[in-house]
C-alpha positions as CSV (number, residue, x, y, z in Angstrom):
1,X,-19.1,-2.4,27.7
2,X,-15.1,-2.9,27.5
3,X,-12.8,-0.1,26.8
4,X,-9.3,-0.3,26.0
5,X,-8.1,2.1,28.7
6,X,-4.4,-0.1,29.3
7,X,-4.4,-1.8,26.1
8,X,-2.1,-1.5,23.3
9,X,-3.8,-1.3,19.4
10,X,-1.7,-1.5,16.2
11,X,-3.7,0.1,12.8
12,X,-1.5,-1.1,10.1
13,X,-2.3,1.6,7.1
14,X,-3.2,4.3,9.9
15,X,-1.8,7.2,7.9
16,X,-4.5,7.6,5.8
17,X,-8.2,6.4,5.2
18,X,-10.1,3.6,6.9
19,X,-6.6,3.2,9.0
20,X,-6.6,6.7,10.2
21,X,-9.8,6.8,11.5
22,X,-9.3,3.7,12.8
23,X,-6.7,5.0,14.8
24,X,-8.8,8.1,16.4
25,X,-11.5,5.7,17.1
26,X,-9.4,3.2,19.3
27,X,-7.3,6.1,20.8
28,X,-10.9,7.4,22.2
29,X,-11.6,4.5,23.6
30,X,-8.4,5.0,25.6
31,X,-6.1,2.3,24.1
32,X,-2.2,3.1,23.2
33,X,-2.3,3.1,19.7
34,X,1.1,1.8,17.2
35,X,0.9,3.7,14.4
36,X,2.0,1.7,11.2
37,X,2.7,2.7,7.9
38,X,5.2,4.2,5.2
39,X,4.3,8.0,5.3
40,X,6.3,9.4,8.7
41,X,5.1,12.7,8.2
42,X,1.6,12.0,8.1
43,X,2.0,9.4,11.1
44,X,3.5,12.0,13.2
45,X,0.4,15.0,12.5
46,X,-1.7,11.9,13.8
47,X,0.3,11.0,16.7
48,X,0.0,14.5,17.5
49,X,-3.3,14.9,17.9
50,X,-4.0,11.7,19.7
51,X,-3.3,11.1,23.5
52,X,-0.9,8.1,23.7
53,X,0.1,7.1,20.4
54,X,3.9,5.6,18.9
55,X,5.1,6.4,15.1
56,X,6.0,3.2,13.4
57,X,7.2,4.1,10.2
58,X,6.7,0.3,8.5
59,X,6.6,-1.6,5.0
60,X,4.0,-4.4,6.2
61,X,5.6,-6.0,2.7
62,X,9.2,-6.4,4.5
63,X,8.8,-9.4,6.7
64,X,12.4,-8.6,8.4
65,X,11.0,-5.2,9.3
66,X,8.0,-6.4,10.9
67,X,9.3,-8.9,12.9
68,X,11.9,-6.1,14.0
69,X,9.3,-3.6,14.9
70,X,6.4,-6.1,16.2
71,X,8.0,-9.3,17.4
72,X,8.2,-9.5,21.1
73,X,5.8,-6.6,21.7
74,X,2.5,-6.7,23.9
75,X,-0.2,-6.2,21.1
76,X,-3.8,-6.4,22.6
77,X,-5.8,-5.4,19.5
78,X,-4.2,-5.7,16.0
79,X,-6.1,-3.9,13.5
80,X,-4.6,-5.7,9.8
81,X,-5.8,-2.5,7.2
82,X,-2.9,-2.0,5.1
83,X,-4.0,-2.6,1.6
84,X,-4.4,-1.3,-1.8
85,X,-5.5,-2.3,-5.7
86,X,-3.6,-0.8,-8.7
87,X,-5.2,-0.8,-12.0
88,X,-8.1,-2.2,-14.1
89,X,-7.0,-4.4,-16.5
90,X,-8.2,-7.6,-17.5
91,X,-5.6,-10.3,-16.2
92,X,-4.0,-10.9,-20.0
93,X,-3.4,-7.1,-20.2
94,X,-2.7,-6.9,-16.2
95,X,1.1,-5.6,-15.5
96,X,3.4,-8.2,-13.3
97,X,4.6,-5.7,-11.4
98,X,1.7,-4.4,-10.1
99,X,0.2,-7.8,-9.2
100,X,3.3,-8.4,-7.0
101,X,3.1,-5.1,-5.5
102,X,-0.7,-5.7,-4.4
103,X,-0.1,-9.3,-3.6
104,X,2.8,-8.2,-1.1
105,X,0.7,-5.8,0.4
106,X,-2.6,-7.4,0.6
107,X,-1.6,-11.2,1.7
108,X,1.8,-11.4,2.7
109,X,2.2,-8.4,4.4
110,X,-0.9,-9.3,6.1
111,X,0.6,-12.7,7.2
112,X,3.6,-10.8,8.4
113,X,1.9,-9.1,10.8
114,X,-0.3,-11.6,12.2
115,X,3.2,-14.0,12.4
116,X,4.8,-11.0,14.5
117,X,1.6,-10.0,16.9
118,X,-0.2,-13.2,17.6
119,X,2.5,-15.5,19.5
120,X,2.3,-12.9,22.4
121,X,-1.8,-13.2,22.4
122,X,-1.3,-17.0,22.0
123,X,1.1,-17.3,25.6
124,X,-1.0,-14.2,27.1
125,X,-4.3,-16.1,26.2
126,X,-5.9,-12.8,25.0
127,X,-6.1,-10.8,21.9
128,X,-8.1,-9.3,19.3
129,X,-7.1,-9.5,15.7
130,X,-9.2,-7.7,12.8
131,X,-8.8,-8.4,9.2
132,X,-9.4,-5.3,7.0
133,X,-11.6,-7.6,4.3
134,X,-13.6,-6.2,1.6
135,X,-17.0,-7.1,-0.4
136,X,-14.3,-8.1,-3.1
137,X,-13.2,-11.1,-0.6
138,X,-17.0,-12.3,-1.3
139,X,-17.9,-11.7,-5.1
140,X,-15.6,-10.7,-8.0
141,X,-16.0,-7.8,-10.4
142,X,-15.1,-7.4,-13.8
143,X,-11.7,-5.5,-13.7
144,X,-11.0,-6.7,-10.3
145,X,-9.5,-10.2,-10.6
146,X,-6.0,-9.8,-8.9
147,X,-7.1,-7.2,-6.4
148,X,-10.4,-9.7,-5.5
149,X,-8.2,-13.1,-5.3
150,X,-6.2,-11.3,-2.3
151,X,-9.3,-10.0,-0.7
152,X,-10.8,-13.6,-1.0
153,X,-7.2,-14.6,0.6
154,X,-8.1,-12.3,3.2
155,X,-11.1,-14.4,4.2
156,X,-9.6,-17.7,4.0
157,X,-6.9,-16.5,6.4
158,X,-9.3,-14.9,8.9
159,X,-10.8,-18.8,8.8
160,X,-7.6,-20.6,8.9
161,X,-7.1,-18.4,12.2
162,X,-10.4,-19.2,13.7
163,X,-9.2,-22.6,13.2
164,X,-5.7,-23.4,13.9
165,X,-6.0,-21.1,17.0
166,X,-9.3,-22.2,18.9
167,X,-9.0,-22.6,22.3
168,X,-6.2,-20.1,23.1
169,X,-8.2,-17.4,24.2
170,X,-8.4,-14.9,20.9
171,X,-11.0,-13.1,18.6
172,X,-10.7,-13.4,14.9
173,X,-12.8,-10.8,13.1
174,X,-13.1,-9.5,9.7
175,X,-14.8,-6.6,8.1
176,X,-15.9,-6.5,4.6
177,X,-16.6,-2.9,3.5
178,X,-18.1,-1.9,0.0
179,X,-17.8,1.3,-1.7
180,X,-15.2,3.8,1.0
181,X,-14.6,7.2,0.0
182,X,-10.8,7.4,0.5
183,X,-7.6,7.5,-1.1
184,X,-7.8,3.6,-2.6
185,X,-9.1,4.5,-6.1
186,X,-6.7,7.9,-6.5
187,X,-4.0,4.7,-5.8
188,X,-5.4,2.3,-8.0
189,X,-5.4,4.7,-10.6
190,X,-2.3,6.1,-10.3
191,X,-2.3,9.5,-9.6
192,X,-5.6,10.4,-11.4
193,X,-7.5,12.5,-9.1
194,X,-10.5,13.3,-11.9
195,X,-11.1,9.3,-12.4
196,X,-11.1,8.6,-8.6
197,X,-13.4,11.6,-8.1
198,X,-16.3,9.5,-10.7
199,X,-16.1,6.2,-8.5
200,X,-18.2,8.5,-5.8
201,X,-19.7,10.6,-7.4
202,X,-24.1,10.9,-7.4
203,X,-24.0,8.8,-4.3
204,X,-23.2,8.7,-0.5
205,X,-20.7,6.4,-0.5
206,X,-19.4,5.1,3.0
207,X,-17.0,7.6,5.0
208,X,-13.4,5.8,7.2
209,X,-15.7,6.7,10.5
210,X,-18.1,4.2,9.2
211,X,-15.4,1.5,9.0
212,X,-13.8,2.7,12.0
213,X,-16.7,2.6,14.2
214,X,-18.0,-0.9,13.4
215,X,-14.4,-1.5,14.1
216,X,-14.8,-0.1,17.4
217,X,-17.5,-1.9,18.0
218,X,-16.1,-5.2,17.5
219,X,-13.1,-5.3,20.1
220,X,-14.8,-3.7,22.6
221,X,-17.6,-6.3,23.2
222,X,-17.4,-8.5,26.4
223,X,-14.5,-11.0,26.4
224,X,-16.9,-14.2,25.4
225,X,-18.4,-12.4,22.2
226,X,-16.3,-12.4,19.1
227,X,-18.2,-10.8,16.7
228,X,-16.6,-13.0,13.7
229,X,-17.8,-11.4,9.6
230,X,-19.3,-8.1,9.4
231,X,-20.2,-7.0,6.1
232,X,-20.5,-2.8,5.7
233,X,-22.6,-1.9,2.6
234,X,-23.2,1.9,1.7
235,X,-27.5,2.3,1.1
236,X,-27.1,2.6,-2.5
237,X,-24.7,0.4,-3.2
238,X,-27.0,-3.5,-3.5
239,X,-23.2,-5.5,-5.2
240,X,-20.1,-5.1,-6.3
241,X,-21.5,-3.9,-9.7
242,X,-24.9,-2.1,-9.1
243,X,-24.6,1.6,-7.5
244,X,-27.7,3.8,-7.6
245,X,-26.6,7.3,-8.2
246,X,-28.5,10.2,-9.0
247,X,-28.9,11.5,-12.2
């Protein structure tokens, strides 16, 4: 099958997480991966262990600085990951300032980076684009209202591209992962390390190589196959809402 030996990946989010391994994963496969995200330091120990890598110290949120960073540049695969939820509450206890902050993050600073990276894949008549989706862009839970309206955004926008760009040449993908042992529920809960800890706890939740490798797997099929939804459940996990764990 395909490599990516000559090709350039951006992994927006690739400081931590899903994005991270993401990262590894395409740089193994021999592509030049752009590595995007807030956290410099943590960008550089990556870059420094992979063999053809670039820092971009980004806020996906600031549409100027995209533009600046991305616009004009030869993207062959762009991995969309950077994301986040913050908070429980139900929407009439919900704080503004969060919504905007996830909102920002999660749909607009999405659509800032496909604006930046796909109008070089349109004129070069190639490109992969993948949508880091969720199973929250698919069913809602309780609790999850704001964060699951942008992953359901996600989805629509992986179908608006399928459909405003068909015939040029690129691969829309999006993967929808459930329960991801990361950094997202220490984030969505602020800082409380003990609380995140219970969301995995007396299961085997999935691991960022999981994500990563389906990943993997999708830009690296042969140039006619665009392997379009894939949907990443962890064995004991059968919905949004209904986790077997051990007792």
């Amino acid at each position: 099958m395909p490599n990516l030996h000559s090709k350039t990946a951006l992994v927006t989010g690739a400081s931590s997480g899903i994005g991270r391994a993401t990262a590894r994963a395409l740089a193994a496969e021999g592509a030049h991966v752009l590595l995007a995200a807030r956290r410099r330091e943590r960008l550089e120990a990556l870059a420094a262990e992979l063999p053809s890598s670039e820092v971009l110290e980004l806020d996906v949120r600031d549409a100027a600085a995209v533009d600046a960073a991305l616009g004009g540049r030869e993207v062959d695969v762009a991995v969309v990951n950077a994301g986040l939820a913050l908070g429980t509450d139900k929407l009439h206890t919900g704080d503004p300032a969060d919504w905007s902050v996830v909102i920002d993050t999660n749909v607009k600073g999405l659509l800032h980076v496909i604006r930046a990276v796909t109008p070089g894949m349109v004129a070069r008549r190639r490109g992969d684009v993948v949508l880091l989706g969720s199973v929250a862009g698919r069913y809602v839970y309780p609790g999850g209202n704001v964060y699951c309206a942008t992953k359901h955004a996600v989805r629509a926008v992986y179908q608006g591209l399928r459909l405003d760009l068909e015939g040029h040449g690129l691969r829309f993908s999006t993967v929808d992962p459930g329960l991801v042992e990361t950094e997202f529920s220490e984030v969505r809960f602020k800082g409380d390390r003990e609380r995140a800890k219970t969301v995995y706890q007396g299961f085997e939740a999935l691991r960022p190589d999981d994500v990563a490798d389906a990943i993997r797997y999708i830009v690296t099929r042969p140039p006619h196959v665009n392997v379009g939804e894939l949907v990443i459940w962890p064995t004991a996990q059968a919905s949004v809402t209904s986790v077997t764990k051990r007792t």
